[in-house]
N, C-alpha and C positions, 0 to 999 in steps of 0.2 A: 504494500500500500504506500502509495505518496503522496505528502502532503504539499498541496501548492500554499503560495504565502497567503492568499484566503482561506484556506483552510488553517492555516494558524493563528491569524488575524480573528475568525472566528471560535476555534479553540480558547484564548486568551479570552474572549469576550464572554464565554462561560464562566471561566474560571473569576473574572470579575462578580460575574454576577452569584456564584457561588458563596465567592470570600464575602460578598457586601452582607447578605444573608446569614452566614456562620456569625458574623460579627455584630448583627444585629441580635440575632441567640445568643449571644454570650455576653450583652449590654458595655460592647466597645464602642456602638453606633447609635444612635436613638431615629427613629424614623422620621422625627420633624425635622433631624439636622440637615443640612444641605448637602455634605457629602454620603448621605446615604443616597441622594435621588442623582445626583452626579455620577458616582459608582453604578447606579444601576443603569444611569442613560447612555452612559462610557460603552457599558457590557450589551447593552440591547443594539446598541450603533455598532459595534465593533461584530456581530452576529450577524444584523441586517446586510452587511457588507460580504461578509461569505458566505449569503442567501443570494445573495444579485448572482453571485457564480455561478453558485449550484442549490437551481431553489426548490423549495420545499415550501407549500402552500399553509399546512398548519404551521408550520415553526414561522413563517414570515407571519401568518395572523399573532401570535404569542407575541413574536419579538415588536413587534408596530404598537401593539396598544401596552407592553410595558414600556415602551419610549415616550409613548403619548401619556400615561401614566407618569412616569418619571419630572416629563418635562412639565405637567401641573403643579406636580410637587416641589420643581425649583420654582415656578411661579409662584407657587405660596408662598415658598418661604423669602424670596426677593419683597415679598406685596407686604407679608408683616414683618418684614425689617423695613421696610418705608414709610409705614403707618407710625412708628415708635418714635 
């Protein structure tokens, strides 16, 4: 088997989204912080990118609405740091 640099690019982007999760179980991360929704939009973008290659219709549905999921949640937390 071999892996092209999209398939790594999305490999890595698992694994982002893995870590962000583990780290949220183990209360290194809180889910209002920004770098939880960054981590996770990092990992869903870096996925989406070795779907465009080699695509897969459910995994692209999954990975689009946790980036659109993601990127709410940097908008929240941008909207009530400008509210303060």
């Amino acid at each position: 088997m071999t892996f092209a640099w999209y398939d790594i690019i999305g490999t890595l982007g698992t694994a982002v989204i893995i870590i962000t999760y583990v780290l949220l179980q183990v209360g290194r991360v809180r889910s209002e912080q920004l770098v939880y929704s960054l981590l996770n939009a990092a990992g869903a973008t870096m996925i989406l990118v070795s779907l465009y290659f080699n695509f897969n219709f459910p995994a692209f549905v999954v990975e689009f609405f946790w980036l659109l999921i993601s990127l709410f949640g940097i908008g929240r937390y941008l909207s009530r740091k400008h509210d303060r």
